[in-house]
Backbone as CSV, one residue per row, in Angstrom:
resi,resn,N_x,N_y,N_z,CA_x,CA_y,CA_z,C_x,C_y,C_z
1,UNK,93.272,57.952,196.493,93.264,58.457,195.115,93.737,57.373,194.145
2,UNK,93.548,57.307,192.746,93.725,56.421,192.130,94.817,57.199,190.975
3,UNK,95.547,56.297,190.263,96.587,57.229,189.578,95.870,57.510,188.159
4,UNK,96.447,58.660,187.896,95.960,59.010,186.252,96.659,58.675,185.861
5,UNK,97.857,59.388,185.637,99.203,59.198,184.805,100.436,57.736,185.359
6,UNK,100.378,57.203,184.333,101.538,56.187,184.489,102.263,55.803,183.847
7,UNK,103.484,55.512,183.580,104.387,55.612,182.650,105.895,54.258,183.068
8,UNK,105.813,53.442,182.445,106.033,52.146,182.518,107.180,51.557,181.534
9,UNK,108.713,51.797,181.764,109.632,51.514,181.105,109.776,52.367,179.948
10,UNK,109.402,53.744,180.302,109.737,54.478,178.958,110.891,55.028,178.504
11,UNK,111.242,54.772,177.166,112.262,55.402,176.763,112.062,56.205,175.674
12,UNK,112.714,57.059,175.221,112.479,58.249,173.887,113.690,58.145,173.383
13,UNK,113.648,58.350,172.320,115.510,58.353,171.501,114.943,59.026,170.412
14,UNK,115.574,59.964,170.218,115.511,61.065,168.984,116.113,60.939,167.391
15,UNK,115.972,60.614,166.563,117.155,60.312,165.805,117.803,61.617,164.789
16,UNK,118.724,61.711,165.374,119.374,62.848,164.682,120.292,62.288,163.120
17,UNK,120.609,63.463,162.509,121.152,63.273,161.205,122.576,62.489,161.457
18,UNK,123.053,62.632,162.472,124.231,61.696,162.648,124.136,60.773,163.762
19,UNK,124.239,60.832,164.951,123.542,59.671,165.813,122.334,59.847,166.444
20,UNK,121.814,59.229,167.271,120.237,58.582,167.627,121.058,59.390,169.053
21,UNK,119.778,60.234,169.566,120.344,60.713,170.980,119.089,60.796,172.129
22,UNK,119.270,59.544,172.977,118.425,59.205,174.037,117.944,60.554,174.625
23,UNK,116.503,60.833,174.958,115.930,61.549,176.110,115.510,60.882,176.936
24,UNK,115.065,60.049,177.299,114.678,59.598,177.922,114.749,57.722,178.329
25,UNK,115.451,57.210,179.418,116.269,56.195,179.585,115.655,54.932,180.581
26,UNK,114.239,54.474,180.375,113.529,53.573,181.168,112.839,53.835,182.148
27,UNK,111.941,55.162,182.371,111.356,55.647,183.098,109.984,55.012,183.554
28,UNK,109.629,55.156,185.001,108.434,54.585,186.027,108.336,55.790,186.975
29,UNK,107.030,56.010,186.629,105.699,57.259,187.087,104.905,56.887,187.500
30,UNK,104.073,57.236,188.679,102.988,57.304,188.494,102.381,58.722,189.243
31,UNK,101.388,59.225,188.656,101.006,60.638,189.171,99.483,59.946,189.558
32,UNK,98.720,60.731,190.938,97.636,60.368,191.252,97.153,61.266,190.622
33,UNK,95.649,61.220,190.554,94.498,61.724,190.057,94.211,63.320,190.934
34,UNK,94.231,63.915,191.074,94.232,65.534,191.484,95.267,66.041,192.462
35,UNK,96.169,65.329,192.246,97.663,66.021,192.909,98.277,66.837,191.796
36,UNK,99.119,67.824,192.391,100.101,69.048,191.545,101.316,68.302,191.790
37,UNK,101.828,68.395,191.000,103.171,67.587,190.939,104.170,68.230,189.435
38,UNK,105.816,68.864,190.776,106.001,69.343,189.194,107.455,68.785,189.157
39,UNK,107.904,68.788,188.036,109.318,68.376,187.035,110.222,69.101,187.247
40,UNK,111.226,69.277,187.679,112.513,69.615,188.042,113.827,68.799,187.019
41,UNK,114.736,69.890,186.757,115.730,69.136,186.613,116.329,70.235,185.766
42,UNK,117.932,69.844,184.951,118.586,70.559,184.329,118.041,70.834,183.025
43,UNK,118.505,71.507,182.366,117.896,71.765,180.787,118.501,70.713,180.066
44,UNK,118.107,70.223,179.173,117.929,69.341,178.343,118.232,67.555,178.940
45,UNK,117.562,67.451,179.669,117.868,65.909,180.167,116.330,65.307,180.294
46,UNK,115.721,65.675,180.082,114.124,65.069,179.654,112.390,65.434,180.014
47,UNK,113.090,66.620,180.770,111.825,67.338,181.691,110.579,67.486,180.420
48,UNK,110.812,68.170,179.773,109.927,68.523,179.032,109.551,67.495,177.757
49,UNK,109.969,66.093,177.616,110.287,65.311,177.014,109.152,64.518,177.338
50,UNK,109.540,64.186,179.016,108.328,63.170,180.223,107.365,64.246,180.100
51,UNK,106.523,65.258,180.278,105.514,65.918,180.157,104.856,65.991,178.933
52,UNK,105.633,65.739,177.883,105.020,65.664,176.341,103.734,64.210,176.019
53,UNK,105.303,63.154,176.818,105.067,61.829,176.767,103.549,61.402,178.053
54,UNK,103.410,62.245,178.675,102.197,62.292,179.575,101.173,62.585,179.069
55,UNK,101.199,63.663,178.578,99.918,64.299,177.682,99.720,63.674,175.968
56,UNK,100.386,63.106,175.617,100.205,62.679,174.240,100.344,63.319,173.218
57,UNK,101.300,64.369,173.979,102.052,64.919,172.393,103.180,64.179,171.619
58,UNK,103.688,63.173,172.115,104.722,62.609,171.445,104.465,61.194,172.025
59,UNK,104.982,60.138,171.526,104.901,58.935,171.965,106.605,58.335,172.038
60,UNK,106.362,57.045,172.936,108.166,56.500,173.626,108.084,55.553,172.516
61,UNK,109.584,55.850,172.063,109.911,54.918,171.678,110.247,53.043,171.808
62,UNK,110.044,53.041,173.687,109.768,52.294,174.027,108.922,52.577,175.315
63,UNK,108.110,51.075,175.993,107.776,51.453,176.948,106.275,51.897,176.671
64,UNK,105.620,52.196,177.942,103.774,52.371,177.441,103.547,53.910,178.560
65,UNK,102.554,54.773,177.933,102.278,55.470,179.147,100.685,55.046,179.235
66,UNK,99.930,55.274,179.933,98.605,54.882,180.384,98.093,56.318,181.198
67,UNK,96.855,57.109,180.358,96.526,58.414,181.336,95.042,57.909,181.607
68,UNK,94.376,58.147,182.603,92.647,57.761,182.889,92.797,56.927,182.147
69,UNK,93.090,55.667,182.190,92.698,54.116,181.861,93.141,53.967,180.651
70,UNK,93.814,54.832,180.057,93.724,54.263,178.342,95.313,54.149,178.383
71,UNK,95.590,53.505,177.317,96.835,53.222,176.833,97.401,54.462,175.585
72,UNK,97.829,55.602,175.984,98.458,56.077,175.298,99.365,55.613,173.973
73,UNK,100.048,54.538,174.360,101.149,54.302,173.398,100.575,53.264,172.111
74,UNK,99.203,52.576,172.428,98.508,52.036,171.230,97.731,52.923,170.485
75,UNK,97.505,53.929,170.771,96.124,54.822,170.075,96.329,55.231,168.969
76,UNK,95.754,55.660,167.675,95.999,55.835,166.511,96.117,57.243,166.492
77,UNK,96.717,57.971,165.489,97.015,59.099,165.170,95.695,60.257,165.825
78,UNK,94.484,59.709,165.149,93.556,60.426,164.927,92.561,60.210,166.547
79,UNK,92.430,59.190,167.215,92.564,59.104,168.663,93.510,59.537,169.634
80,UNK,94.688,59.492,169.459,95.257,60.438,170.323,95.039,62.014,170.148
81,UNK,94.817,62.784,169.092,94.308,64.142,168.812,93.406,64.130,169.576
82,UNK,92.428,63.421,169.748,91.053,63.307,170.297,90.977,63.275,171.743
83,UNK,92.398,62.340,172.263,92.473,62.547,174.052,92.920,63.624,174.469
84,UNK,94.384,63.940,173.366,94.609,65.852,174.050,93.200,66.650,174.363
85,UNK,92.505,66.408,173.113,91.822,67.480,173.367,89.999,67.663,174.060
86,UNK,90.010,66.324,174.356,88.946,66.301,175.328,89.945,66.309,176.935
87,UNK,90.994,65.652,176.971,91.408,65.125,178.532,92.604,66.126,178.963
88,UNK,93.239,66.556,178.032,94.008,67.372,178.822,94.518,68.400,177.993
89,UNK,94.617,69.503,178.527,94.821,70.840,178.081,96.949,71.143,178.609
90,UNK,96.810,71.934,177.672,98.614,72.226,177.136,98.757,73.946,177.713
91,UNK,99.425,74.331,178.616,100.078,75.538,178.592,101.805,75.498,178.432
92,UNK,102.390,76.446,177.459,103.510,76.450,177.223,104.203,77.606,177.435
93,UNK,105.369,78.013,177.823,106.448,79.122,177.929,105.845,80.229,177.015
94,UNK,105.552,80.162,175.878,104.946,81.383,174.218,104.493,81.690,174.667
95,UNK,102.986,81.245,175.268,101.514,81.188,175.154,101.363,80.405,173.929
96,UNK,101.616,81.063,172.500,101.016,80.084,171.084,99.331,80.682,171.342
97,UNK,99.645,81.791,171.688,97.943,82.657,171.167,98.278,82.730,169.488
98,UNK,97.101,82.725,169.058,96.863,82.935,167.576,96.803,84.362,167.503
99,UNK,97.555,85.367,166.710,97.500,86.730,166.974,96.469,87.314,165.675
100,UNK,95.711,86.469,165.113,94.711,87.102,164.370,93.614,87.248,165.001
101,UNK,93.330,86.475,166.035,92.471,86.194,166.513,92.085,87.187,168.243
102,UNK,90.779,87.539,168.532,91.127,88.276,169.812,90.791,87.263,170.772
103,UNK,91.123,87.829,172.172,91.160,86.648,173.181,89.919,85.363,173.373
104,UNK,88.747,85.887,172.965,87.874,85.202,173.339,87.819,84.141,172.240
105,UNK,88.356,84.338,170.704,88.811,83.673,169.975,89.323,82.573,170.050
106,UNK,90.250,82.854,170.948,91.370,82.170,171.116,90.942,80.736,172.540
107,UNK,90.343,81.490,173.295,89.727,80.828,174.005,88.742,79.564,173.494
108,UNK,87.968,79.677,172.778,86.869,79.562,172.222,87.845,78.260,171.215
109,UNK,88.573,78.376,170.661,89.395,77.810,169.481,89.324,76.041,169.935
110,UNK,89.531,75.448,170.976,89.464,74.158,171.347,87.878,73.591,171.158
111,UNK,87.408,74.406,171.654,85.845,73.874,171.932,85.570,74.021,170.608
112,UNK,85.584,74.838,169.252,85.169,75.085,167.879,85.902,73.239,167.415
113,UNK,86.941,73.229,167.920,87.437,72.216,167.252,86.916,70.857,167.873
114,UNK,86.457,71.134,168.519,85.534,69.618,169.804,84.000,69.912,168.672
115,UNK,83.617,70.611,168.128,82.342,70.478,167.578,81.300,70.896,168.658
116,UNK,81.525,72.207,169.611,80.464,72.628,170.869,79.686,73.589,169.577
117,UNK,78.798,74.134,170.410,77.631,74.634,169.219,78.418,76.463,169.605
118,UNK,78.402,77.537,168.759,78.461,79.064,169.286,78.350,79.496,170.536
119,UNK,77.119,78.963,170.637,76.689,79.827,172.333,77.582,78.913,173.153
120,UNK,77.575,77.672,173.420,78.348,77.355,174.021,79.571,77.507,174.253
121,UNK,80.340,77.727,173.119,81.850,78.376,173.183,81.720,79.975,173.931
122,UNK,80.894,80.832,173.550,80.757,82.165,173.990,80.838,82.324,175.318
123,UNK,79.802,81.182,175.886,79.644,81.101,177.664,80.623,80.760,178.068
124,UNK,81.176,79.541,177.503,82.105,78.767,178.040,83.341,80.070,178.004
125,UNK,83.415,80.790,177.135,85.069,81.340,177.364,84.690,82.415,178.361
126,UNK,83.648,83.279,178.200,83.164,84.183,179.348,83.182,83.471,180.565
127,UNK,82.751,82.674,180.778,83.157,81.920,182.446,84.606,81.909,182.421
128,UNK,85.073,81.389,181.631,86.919,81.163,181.659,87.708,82.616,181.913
129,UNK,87.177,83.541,180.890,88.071,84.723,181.433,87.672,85.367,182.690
130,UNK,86.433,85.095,183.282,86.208,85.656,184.185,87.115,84.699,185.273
131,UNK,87.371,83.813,185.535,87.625,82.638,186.432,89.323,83.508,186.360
132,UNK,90.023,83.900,185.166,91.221,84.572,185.638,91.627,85.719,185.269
133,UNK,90.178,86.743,185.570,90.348,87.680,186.030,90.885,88.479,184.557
134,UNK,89.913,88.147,182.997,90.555,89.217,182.125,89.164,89.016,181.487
135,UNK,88.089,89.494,181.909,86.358,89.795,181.486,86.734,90.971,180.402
136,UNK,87.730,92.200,181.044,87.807,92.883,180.595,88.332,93.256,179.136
137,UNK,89.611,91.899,178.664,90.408,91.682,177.820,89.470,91.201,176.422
138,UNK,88.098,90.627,176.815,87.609,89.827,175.591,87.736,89.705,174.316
139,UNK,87.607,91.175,174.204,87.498,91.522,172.508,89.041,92.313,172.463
140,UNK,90.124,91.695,173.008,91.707,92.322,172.438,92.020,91.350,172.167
141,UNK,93.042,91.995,171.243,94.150,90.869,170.345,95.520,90.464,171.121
142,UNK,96.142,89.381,171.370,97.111,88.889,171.839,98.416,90.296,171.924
143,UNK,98.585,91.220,170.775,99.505,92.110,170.698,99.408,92.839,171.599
144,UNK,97.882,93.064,172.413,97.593,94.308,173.440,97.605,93.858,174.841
145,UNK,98.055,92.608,175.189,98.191,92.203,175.995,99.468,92.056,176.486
146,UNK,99.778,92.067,177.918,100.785,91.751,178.704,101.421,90.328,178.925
147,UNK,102.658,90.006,178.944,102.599,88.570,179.152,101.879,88.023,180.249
148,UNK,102.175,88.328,181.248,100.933,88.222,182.081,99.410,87.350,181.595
149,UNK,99.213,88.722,180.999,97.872,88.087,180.627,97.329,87.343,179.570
150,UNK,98.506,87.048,178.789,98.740,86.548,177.682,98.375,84.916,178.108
151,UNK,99.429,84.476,179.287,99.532,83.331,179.779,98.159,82.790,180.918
152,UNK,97.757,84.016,180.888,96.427,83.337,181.677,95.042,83.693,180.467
153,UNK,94.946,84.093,179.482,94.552,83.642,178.295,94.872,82.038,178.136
154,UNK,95.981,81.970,177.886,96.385,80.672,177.699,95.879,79.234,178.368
155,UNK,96.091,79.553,179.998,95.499,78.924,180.817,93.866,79.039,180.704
156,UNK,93.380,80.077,180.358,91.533,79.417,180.081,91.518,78.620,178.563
157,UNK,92.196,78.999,177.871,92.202,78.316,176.573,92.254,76.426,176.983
158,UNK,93.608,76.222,178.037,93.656,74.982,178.068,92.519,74.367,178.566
159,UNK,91.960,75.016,179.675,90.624,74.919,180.411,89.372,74.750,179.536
160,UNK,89.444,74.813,178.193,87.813,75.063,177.624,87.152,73.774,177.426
161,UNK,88.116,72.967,177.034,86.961,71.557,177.394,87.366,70.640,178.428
162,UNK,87.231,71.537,179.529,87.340,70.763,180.954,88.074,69.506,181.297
163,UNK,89.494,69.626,180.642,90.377,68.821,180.590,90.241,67.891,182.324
164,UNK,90.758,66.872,181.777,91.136,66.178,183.484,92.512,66.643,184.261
165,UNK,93.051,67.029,183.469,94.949,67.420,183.317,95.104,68.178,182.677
166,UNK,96.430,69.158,183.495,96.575,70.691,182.937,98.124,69.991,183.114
167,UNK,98.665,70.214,181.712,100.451,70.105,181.600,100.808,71.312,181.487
168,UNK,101.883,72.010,181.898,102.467,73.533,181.904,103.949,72.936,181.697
169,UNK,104.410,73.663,180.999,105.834,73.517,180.462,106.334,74.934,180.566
170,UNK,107.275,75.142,181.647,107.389,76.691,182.088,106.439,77.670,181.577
171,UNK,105.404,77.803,182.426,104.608,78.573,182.308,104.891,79.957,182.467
172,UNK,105.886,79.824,183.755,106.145,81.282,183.918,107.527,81.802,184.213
173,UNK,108.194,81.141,182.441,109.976,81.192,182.553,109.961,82.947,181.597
174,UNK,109.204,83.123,181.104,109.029,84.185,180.595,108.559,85.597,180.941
175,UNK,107.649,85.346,182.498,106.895,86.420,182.960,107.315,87.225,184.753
176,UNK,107.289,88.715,184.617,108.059,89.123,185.987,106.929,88.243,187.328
177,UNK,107.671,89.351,188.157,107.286,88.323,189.589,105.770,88.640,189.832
178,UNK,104.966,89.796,189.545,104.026,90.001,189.801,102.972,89.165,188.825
179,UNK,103.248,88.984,187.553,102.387,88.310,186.798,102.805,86.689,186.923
180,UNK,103.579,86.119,187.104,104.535,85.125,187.860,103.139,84.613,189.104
181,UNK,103.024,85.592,189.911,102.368,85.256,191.267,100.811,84.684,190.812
182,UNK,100.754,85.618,190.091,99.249,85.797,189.732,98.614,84.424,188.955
183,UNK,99.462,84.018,187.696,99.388,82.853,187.357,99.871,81.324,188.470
184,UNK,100.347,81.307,188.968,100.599,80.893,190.078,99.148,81.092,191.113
185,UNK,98.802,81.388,191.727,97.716,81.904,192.455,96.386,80.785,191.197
186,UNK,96.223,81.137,189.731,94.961,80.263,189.525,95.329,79.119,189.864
187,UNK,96.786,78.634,189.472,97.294,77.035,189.267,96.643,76.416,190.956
188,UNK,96.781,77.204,191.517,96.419,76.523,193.238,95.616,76.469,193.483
189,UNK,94.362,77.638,192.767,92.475,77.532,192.693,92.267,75.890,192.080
190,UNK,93.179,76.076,191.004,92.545,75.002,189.674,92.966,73.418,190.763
191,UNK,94.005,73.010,191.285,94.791,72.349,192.491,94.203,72.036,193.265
192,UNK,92.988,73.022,193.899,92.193,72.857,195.245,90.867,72.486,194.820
193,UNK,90.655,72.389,193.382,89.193,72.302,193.119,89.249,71.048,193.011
194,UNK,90.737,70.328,192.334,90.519,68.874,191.920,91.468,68.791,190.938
195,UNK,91.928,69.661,190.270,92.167,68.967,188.925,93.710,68.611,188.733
196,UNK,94.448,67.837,188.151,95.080,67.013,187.812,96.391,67.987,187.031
197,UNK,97.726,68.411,187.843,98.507,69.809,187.759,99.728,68.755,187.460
198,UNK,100.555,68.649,186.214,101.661,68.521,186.051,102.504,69.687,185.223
199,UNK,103.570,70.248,186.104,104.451,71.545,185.542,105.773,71.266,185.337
200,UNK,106.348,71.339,184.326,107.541,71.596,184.458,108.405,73.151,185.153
201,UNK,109.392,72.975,185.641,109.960,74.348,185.673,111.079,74.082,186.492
202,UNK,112.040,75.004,186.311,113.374,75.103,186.871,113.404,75.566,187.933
203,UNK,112.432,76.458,188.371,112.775,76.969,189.494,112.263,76.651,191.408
204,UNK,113.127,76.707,191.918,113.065,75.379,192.862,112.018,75.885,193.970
205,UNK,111.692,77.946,194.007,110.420,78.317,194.591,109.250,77.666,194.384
206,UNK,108.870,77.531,192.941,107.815,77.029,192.357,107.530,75.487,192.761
207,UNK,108.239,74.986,192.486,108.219,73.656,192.967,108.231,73.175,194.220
208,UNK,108.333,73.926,195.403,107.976,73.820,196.566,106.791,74.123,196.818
209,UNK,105.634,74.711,195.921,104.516,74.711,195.849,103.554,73.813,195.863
210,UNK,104.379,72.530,194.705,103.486,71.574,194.674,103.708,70.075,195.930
211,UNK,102.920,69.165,195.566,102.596,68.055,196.911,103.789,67.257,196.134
212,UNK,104.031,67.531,195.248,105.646,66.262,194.575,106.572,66.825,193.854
213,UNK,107.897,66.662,194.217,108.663,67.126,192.773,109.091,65.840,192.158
214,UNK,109.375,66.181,191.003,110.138,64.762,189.894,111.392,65.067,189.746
215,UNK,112.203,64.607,189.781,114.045,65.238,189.567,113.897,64.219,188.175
216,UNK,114.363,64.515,187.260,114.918,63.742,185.591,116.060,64.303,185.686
217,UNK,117.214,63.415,185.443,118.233,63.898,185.189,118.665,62.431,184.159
218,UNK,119.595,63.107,183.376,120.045,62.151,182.330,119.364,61.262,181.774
219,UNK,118.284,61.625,181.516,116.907,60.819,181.137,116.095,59.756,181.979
220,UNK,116.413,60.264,183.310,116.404,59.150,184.873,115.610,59.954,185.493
221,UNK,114.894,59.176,186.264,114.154,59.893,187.579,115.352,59.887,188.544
222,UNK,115.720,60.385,189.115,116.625,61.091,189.913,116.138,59.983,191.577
């Protein structure tokens, strides 16, 4: 396998109104190309910091990350928007469903913003909800839904333009054990097909799931 994700002397430092407060303290990654691999560690020491800095929601203050060949840390504002959202898809703890909107909406919402034509968004999210199991949910609004299904909404949403990489940032710090399983259960479909699984989460069941854990502690790989 060849690596996607790599991450090469990174550091993050935050600057607060009174001092500058490090997250992250010279970090070296590398994640292969369709391995699950998830983030461990205490709350606030950089877990969710290194997963930001993977996907290109935030950039290091020092240091380079590199995902599928490109250099993250040179790309311009308006190019990095452009790699989230062709290369890798975002699930978070909320969901961050749009509640005006009903599920297929919501689904549909990445690909509207990629410039796909109607029908294509329509198919595309109908394959997606069917793939986790909420065909039935299409035309409801985020309010009528369960967390549960809220979060696997979520998960086809990240899925709509066939990201290479799925980042989850406690996906399922919010949801009981049965909807817990269930989301869990696609992450290992999506895992076995190929695709490219970085999770954060605290809990040390979950993470015995995947082929790697990451320990961060004090802004350190452990």
């Amino acid at each position: 396998m060849s690596d996607a994700l790599i991450v090469r002397g990174v550091h993050k430092t935050y600057n607060g109104r009174s001092v500058p407060t490090p997250a992250l303290r010279g970090v070296d990654l590398e994640i292969e190309a369709g391995t699950f691999t998830c983030i461990v560690g205490p709350s606030g020491h950089g877990k969710s910091t290194l997963l930001h800095l993977l996907g290109g929601l935030d950039r290091p203050s020092a240091g380079a990350v590199h995902a599928f060949g490109e250099d993250l840390s040179k790309m311009s504002d308006a190019r990095l928007a452009r790699f989230r959202a062709e290369r890798v898809g975002f699930v978070f703890q909320f969901f961050n469903l749009l509640k005006g909107l009903d599920v297929t909406e919501n689904v549909s919402m990445p690909m509207m913003l990629a410039g796909r034509s109607p029908r294509e968004q329509r198919d595309r999210a109908a394959d997606l909800l069917a793939s986790v199991g909420l065909s039935e949910k299409a035309h409801a609004r985020p309010s009528e839904l369960s967390g549960g299904q809220m979060q696997r909404v979520a998960i086809a949403r990240a899925l709509a333009n066939d990201p290479e990489a799925l980042m989850l940032d406690e996906p399922t710090g919010n949801l009981d054990s049965v909807s817990e399983a269930e989301v869990l259960a696609i992450l290992d479909e999506l895992h076995s097909a190929g695709r490219t699984i970085v999770m954060v989460t605290h809990s040390p069941e979950i993470a015995a799931r995947a082929e790697r854990v990451v320990e961060v502690r004090d802004g350190l790989i452990a």
